[in-house]
LOSEPA-108446 format. One record per atom (N, C-alpha, C): residue number from 1; chain; atom name; x, y, z. Coordinates in steps of 0.05 Angstrom, whole numbers, always signed. Example, Ala and Ser with C-alpha at 12.3 -4.5 7.8 and 13.67 -1.06 7.14 Angstrom:
# residues 2
{k->1 c->A a->N X->+264 Y->-114 Z->+156} $
{k->1 c->A a->CA X->+246 Y->-90 Z->+156} $
{k->1 c->A a->C X->+264 Y->-66 Z->+156} $
{k->2 c->A a->N X->+257 Y->-45 Z->+142} $
{k->2 c->A a->CA X->+273 Y->-21 Z->+143} $
{k->2 c->A a->C X->+258 Y->+1 Z->+157} $
//
This chain:
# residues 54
{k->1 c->A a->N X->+17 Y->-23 Z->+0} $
{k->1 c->A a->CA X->+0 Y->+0 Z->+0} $
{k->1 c->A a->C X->+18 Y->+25 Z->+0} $
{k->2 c->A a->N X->+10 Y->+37 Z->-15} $
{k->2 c->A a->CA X->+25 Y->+74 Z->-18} $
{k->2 c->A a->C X->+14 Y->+79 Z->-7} $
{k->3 c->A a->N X->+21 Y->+96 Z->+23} $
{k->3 c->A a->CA X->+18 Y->+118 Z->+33} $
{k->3 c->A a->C X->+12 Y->+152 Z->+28} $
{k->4 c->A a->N X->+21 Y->+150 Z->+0} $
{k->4 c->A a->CA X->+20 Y->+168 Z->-14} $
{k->4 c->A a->C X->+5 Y->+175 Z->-34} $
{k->5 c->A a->N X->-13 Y->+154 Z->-41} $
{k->5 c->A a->CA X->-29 Y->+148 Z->-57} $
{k->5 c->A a->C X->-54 Y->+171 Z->-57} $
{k->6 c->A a->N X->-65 Y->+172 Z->-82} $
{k->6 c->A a->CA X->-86 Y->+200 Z->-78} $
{k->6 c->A a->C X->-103 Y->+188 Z->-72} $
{k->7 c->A a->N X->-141 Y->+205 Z->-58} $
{k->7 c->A a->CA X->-158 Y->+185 Z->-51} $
{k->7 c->A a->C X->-172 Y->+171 Z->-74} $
{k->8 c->A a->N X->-180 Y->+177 Z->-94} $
{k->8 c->A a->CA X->-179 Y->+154 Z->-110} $
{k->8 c->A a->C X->-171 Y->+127 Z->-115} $
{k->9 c->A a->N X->-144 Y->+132 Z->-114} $
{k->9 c->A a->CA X->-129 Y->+107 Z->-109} $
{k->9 c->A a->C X->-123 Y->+93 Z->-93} $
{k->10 c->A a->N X->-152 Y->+97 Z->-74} $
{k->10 c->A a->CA X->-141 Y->+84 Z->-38} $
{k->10 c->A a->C X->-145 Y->+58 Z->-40} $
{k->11 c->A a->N X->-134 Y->+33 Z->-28} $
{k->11 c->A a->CA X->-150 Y->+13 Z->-27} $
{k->11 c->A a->C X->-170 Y->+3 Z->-4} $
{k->12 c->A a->N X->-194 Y->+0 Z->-16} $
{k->12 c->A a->CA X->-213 Y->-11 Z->+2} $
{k->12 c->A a->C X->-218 Y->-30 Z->+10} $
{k->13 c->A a->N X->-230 Y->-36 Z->+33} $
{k->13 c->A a->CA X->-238 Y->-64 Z->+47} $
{k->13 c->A a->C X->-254 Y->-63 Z->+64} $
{k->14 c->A a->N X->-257 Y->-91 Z->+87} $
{k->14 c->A a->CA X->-274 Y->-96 Z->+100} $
{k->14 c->A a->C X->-257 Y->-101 Z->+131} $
{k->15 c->A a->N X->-262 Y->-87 Z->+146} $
{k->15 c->A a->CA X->-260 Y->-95 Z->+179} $
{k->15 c->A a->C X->-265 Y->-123 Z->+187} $
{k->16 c->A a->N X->-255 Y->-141 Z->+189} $
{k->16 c->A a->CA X->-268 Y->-177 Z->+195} $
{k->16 c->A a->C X->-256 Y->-183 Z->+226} $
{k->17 c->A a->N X->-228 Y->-163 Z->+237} $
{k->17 c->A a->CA X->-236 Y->-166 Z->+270} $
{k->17 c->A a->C X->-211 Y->-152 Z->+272} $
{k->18 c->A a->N X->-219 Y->-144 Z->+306} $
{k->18 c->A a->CA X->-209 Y->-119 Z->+314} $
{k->18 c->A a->C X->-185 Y->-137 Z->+331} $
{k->19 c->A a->N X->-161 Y->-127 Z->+343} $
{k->19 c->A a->CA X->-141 Y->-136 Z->+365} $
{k->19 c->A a->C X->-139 Y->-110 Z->+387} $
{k->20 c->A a->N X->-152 Y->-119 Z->+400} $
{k->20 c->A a->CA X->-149 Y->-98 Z->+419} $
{k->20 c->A a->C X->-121 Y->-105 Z->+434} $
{k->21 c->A a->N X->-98 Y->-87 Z->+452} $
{k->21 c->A a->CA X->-81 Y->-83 Z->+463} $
{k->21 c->A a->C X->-79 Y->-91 Z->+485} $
{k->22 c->A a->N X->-65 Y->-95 Z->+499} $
{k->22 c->A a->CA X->-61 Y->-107 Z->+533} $
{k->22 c->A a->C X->-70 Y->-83 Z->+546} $
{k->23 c->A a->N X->-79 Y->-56 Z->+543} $
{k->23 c->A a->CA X->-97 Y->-42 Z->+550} $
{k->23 c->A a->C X->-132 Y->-35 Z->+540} $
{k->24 c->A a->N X->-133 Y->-65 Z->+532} $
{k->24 c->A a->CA X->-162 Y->-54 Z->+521} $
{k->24 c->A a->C X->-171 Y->-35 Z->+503} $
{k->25 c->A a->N X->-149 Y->-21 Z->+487} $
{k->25 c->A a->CA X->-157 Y->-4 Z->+468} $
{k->25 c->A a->C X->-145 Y->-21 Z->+440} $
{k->26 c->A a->N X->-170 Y->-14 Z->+425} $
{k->26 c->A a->CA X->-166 Y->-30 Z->+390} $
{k->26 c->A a->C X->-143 Y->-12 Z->+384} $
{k->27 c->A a->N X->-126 Y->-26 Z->+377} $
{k->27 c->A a->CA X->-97 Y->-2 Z->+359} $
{k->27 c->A a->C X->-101 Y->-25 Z->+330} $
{k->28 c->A a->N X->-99 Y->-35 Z->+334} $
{k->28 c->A a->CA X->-94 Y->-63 Z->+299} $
{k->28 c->A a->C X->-125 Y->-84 Z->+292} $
{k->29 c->A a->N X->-127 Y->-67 Z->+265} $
{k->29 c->A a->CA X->-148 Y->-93 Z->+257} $
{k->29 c->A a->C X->-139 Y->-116 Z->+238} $
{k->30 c->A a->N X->-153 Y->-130 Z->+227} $
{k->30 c->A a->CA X->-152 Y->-146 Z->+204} $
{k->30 c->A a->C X->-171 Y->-134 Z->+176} $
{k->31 c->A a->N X->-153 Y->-128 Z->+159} $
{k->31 c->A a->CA X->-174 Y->-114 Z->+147} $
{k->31 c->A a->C X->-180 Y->-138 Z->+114} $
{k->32 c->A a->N X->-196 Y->-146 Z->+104} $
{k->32 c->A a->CA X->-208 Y->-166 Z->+77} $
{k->32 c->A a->C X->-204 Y->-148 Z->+59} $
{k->33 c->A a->N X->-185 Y->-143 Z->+34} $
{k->33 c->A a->CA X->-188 Y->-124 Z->+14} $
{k->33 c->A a->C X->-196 Y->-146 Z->-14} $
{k->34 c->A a->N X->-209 Y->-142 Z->-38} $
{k->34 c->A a->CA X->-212 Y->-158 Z->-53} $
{k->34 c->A a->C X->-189 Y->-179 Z->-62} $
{k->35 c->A a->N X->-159 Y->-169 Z->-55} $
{k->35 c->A a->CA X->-135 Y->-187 Z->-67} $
{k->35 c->A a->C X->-118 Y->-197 Z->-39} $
{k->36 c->A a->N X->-127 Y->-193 Z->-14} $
{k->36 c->A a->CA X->-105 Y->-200 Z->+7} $
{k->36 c->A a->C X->-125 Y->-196 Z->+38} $
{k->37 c->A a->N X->-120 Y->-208 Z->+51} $
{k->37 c->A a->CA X->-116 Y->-197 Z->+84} $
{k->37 c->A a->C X->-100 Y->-180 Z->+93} $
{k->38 c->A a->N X->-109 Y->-170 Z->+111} $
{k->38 c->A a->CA X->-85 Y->-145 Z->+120} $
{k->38 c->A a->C X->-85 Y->-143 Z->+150} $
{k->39 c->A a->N X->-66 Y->-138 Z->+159} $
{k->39 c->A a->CA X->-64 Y->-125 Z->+195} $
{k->39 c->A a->C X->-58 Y->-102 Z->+191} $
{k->40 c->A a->N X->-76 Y->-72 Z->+199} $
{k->40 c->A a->CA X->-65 Y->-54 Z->+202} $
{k->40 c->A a->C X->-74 Y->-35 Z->+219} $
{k->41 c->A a->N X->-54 Y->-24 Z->+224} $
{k->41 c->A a->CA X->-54 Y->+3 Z->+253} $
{k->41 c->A a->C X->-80 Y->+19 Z->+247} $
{k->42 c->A a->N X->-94 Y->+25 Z->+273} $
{k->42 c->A a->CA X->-123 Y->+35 Z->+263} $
{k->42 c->A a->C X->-120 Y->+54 Z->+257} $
{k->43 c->A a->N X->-93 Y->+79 Z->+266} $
{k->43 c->A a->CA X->-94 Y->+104 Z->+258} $
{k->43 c->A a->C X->-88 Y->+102 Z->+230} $
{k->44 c->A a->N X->-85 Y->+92 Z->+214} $
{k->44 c->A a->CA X->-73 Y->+82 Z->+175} $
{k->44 c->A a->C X->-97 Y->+75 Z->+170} $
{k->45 c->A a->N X->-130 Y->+85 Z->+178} $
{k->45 c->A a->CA X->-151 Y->+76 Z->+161} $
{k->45 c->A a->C X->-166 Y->+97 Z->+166} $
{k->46 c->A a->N X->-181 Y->+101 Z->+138} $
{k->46 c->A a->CA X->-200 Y->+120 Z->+138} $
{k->46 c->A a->C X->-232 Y->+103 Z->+138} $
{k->47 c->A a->N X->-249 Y->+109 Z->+153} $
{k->47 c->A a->CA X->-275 Y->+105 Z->+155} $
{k->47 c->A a->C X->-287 Y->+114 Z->+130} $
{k->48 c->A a->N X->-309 Y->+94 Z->+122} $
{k->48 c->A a->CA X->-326 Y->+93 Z->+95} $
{k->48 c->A a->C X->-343 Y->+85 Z->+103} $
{k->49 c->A a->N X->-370 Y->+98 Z->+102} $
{k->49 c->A a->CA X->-391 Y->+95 Z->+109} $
{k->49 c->A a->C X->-402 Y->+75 Z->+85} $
{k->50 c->A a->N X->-413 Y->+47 Z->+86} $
{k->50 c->A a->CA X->-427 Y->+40 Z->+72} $
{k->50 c->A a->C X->-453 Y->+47 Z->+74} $
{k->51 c->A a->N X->-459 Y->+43 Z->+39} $
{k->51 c->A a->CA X->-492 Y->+44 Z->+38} $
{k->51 c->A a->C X->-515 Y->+25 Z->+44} $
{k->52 c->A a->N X->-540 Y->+33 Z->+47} $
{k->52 c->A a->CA X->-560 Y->+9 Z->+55} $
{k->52 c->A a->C X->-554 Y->-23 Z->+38} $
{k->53 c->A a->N X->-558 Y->-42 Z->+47} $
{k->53 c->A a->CA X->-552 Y->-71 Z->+40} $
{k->53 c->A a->C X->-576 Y->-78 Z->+29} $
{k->54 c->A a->N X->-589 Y->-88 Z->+6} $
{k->54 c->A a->CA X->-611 Y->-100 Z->+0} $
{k->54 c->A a->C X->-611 Y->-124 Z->+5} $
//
């Protein structure tokens, strides 16, 4: 993943589970992108509101 990447070119995915810390706070999730799994630091994600589900 580029860090540097414009938003366009962000890659998206799906949250599938959180690791919370030896203090009880989420810092790292697992994130499902269409080509890979990922572990990453929660501050390195931007929130996307999905739309209604039919």
């Amino acid at each position: 993943m580029d860090e540097n990447a414009k938003r366009g070119e962000w890659l998206t995915g799906t949250v599938t589970s959180i690791h919370p810390s030896s203090d009880g706070v989420v810092r790292r999730v697992t994130v499902k992108t269409p080509r890979s799994i990922l572990t990453r630091p929660v501050v390195k994600l931007c929130f996307i509101a999905a739309g209604p589900q039919n």
